[in-house]
N, C-alpha and C positions, 0 to 999 in steps of 0.2 A: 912280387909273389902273386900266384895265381892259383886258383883251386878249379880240379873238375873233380867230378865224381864217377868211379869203375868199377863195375859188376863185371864178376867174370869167374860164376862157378864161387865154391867156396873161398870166404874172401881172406881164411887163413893165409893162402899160399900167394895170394894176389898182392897181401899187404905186403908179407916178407920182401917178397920180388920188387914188388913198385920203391921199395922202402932202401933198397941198395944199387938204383940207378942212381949217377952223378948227377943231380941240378933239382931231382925229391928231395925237399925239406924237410918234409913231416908227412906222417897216414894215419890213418885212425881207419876202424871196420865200425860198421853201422849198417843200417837199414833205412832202401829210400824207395819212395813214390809207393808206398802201400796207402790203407787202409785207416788203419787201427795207431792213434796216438801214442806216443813212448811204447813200444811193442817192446815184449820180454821175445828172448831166443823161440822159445817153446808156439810161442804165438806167429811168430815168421814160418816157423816148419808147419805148422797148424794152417798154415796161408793166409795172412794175414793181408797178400797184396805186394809187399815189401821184397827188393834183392838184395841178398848180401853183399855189400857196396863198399869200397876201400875209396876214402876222403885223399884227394891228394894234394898237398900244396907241393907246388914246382917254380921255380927261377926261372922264369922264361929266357935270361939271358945264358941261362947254361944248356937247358931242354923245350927245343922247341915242343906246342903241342901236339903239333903231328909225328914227330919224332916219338915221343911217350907213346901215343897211341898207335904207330907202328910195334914196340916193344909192347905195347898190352896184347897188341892181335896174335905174338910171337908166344905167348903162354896161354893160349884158350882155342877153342876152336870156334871161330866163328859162326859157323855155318849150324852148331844145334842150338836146337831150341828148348829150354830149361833143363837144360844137362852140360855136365862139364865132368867129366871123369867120371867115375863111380857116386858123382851127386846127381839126384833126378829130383826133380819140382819146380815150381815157378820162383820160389827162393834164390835158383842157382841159375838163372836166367843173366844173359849181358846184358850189356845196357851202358850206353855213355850219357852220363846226364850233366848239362851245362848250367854254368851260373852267368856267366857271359855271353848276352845275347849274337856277339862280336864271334864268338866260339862255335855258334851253331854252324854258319856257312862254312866255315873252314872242317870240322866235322862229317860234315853231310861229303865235303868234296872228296874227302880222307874215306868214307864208304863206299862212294862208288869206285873208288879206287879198287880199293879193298875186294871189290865186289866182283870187278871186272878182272881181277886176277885169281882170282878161284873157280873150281869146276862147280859148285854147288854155291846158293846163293845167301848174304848175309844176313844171317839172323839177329844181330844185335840190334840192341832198340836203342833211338835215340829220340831223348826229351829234356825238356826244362826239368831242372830239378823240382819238385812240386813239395816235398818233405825229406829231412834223413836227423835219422836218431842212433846219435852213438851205440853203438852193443856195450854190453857188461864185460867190466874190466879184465874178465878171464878172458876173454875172446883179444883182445888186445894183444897184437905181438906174440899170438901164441909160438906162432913157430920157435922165436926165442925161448919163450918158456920150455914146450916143449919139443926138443927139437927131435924127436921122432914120430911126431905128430903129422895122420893123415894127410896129405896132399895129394894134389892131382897135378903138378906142376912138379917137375923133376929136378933132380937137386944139383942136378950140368946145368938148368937153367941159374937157380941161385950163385952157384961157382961162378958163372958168365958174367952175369948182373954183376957180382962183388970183384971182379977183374975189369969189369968196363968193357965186354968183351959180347957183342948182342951178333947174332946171325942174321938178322933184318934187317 
């Protein structure tokens, strides 16, 4: 098992999605590389420094890294910066942040990829994870909870994901 960590706009729709690829284990939404110690919701929108960040653990024998992080780049746009759909701030900023120093180079290779195949240039940030603090238990899985709840990731995406069925 392996963990990275993925900002990508609000992390409602990023956990759901991340959460029904084959070889994700587990997710969790939190808040990473801010400021401000155990930060409440109100404090991240406040700008506390923090992105709304989905925790991933994955089976690297079922999903490679790269392969994930193609499927992440396949639900956000790359290319803005603190914006993802109808969210604006620095809250809602990408970001791929590693725990595995091993994870950086392969990353970085996976951006200019990334970077060299779009007309406009890659906005996501990539860094050592430096801090991330679980959100409160409502934020957790909301899509499940509520499943007509906001998102910016469209729901052919979620179909795809829960068919094993990715366009990337």
């Amino acid at each position: 098992m392996k963990t990275i960590y993925l900002a990508g706009g609000c992390f409602w729709g990023l956990q759901k999605y991340l959460s029904l690829i084959e070889g994700v284990k587990k997710t969790y939404v939190g808040y990473a590389n801010g400021a401000t110690a155990n930060p409440t919701y109100e404090q991240v929108c406040a700008n506390s420094g923090h992105a709304e960040t989905v925790r991933v653990e994955y089976d690297e024998s079922i999903i490679t890294l790269t392969r994930l992080l193609d499927l992440y780049a396949d639900v956000i746009d790359p290319t803005s910066i603190n914006r993802q759909g109808g969210d604006v701030g620095i809250q809602y900023r990408t970001g791929i942040y590693y725990v595995y120093e091993a994870d950086r180079d392969i990353i970085k290779g996976w951006l200019v990829s990334l970077d060299e195949s779009l007309p406009k240039p890659v906005a996501i940030e990539l860094k050592q994870l430096e801090n991330y603090y679980p959100a409160e238990e409502y934020h957790q899985n909301y899509l499940d909870k509520n499943p007509g709840g906001y998102c910016h990731i469209s729901n052919d995406k979620f179909e795809c994901a829960a068919k094993g069925i990715y366009r990337s």
